[in-house]
C-alpha positions as CSV (number, residue, x, y, z in Angstrom):
1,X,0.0,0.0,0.0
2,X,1.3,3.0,-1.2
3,X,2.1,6.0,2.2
4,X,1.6,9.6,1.1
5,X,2.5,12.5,3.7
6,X,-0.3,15.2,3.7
7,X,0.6,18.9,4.5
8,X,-2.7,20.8,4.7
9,X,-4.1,22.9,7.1
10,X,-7.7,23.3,5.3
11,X,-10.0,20.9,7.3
12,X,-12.4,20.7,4.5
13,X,-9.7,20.0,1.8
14,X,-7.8,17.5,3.8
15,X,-10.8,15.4,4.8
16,X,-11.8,15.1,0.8
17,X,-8.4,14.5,-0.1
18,X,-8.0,11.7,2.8
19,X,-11.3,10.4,1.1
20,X,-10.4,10.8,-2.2
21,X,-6.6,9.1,-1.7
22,X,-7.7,6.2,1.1
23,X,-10.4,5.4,-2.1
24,X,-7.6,5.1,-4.7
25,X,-5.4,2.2,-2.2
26,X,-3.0,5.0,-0.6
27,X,-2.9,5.1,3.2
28,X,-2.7,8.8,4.4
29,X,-0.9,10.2,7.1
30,X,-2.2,14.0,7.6
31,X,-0.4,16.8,9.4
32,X,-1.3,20.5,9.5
33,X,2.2,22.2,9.9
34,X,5.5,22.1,8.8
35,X,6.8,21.4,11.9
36,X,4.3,18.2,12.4
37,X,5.7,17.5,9.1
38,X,9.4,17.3,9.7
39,X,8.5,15.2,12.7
40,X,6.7,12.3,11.2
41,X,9.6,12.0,8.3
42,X,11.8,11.7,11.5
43,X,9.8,7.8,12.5
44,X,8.5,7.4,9.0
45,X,9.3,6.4,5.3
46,X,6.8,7.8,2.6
47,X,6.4,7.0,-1.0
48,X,5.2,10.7,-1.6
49,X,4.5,14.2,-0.5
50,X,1.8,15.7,-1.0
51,X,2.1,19.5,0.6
52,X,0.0,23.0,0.6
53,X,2.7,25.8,0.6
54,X,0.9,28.7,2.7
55,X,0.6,26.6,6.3
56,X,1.0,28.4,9.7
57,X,5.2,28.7,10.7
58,X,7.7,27.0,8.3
59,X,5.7,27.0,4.4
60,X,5.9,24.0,2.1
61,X,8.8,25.5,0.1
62,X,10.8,25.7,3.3
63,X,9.7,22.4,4.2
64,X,10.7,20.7,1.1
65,X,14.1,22.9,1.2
66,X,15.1,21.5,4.5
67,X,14.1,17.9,3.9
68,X,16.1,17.9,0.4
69,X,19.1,19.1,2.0
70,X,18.7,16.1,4.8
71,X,18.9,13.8,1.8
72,X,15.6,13.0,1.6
73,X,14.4,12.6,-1.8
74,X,10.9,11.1,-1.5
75,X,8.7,12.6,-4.8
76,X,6.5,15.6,-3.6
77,X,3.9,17.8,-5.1
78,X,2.9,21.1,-3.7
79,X,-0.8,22.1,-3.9
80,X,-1.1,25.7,-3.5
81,X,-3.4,28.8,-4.6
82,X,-0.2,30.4,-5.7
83,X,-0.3,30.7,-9.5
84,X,2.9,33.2,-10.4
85,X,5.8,32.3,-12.5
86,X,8.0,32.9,-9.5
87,X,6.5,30.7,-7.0
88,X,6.3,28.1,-9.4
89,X,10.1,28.0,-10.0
90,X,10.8,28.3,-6.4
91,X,8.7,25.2,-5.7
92,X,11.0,23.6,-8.6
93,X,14.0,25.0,-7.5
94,X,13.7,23.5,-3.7
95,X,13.1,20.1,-5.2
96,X,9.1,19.6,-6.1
97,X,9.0,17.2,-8.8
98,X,5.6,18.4,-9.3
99,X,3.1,21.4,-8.7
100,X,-0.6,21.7,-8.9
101,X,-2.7,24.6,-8.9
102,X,-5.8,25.1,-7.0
103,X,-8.6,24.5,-7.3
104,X,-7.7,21.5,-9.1
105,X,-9.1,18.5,-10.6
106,X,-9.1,15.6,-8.3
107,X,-8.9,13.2,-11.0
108,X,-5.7,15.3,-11.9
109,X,-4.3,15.2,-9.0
110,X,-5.0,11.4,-9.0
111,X,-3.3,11.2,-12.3
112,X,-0.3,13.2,-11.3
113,X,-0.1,11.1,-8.3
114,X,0.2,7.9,-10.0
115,X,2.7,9.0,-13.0
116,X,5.0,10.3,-10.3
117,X,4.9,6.7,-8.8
118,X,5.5,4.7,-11.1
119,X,8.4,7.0,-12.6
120,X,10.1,6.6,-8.9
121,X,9.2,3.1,-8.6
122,X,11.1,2.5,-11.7
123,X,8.1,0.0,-12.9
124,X,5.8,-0.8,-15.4
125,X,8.3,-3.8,-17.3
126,X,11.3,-2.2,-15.7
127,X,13.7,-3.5,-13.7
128,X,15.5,-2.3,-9.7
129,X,19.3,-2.5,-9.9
130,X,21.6,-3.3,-7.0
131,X,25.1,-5.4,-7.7
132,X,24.4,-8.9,-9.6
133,X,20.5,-8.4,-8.4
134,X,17.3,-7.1,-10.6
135,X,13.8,-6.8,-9.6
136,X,11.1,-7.1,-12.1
137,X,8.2,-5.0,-9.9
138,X,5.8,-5.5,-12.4
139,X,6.0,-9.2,-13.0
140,X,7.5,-9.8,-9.3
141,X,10.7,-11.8,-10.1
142,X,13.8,-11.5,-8.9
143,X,17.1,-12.4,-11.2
144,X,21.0,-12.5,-10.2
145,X,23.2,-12.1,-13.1
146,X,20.1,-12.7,-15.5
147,X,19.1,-16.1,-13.6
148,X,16.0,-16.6,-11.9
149,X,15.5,-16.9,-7.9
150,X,12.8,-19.1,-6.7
151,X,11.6,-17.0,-3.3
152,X,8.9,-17.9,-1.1
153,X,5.4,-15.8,-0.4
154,X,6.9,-13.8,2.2
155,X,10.4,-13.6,0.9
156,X,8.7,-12.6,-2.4
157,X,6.8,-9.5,-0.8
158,X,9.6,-8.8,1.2
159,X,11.9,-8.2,-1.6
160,X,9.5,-6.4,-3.7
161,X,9.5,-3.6,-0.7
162,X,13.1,-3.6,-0.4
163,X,13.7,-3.2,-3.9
164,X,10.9,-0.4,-4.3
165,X,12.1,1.8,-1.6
166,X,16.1,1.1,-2.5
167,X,18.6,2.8,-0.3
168,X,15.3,4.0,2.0
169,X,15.1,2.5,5.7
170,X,11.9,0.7,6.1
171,X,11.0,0.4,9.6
172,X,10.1,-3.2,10.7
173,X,6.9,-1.6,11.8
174,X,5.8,-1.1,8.2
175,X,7.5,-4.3,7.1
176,X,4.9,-5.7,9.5
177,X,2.1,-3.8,7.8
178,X,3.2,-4.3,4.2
179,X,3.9,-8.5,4.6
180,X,2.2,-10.0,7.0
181,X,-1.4,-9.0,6.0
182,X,-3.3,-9.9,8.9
183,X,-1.2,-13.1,10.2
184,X,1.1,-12.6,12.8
185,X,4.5,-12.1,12.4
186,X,7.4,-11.7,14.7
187,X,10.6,-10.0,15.0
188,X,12.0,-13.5,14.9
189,X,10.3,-15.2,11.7
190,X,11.2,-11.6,10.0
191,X,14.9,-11.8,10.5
192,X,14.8,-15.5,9.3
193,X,13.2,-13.9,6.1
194,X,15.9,-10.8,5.9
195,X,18.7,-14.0,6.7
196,X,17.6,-16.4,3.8
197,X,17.6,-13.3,1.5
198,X,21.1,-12.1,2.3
199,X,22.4,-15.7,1.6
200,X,21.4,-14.8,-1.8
201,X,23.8,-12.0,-1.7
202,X,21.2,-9.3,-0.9
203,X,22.9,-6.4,0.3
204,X,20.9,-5.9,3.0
205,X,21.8,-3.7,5.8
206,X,20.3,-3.5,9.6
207,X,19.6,-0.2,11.2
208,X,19.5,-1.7,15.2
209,X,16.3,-1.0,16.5
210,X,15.1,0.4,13.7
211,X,14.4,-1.4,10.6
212,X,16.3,-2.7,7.0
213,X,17.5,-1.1,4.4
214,X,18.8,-2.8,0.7
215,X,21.4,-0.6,-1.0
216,X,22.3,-0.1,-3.9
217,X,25.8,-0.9,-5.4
């Protein structure tokens, strides 16, 4: 399930857009400031942003700037009622890879939304590099030096996570979420999983306490 990061401080807005997103397979985390903003990036990983510029404190532009120069480079999309040339290249130049003008569409945003995902998942008949290793996301195979790997169910969604969120920490509470889908799981049976796949050369790194991350080399 895709994770977006909502910046919006219109109550209205941001309960049709939860709607609208939640509808479409997306699971929604909503803040209403900058500030609330920075903080969940801080415990969480996202697969986009989706931010308003003119919020109380810090704006969107400033958020995005400071989040860029952390190293963060999840995909983000400002929404905003600004519509001059210079705010448009200022959302550019701090590192929006896309910009939407209000009021919009919501089938739009929907379709902006999903081209920016697939272009940063790399899918659609592509292949995820790391080393010896590809990642077929759209057929769900995995392939070392152009041979296939048998994996099993859970090694299989497993990988397909790693692979789509390359050199990003997944926490093991979302690898929970993303694999386990409703069984139980423990930290136990997930560290077999993460130890079967590194036998296969995986380069797959542990952040203590914290989660996994696969890296690219």
């Amino acid at each position: 399930m895709p994770t977006i990061l909502l910046l919006e401080d219109d109550e209205v807005l941001s309960e049709t857009l939860i709607d609208l997103l939640e509808n479409e397979g997306f699971k929604v985390t909503h803040v209403e400031t900058s500030q609330a903003a920075l903080d969940v990036t801080f415990q969480n990983q996202f697969d986009l942003f989706l931010f308003d510029v003119n919020v109380g404190g810090m704006n969107g532009f400033e958020l995005l700037k400071s989040l860029r120069e952390s190293g963060e480079k999840t995909p983000a999309i400002f929404i905003t009622a600004l519509t001059d040339i210079a705010s448009l290249s200022k959302g550019f130049d701090v590192g929006a890879d896309d910009y939407i003008k209000k009021p919009f569409d919501f089938d739009e945003l929907l379709v902006r939304i999903h081209a920016l995902l697939r272009k940063a998942y790399s899918s659609y008949a592509t292949h995820i590099k790391t080393g010896a290793f590809s990642f077929d996301i759209e057929n769900e195979d995995l392939y070392k030096d152009k041979e296939f790997i048998p994996l099993s169910p859970a090694e299989l969604k497993l990988t397909k996570l790693l692979f789509s969120h390359l050199d990003k920490t997944l926490h093991k509470e979302e690898i929970f979420e993303a694999i386990s889908q409703g069984t139980e799981l423990s930290e136990g049976s997930l560290r077999v999983h993460i130890n079967k796949l590194r036998k296969i050369g995986l380069p797959i790194q542990t952040l203590k306490g914290i989660g996994y991350r696969l890296v690219s080399s």
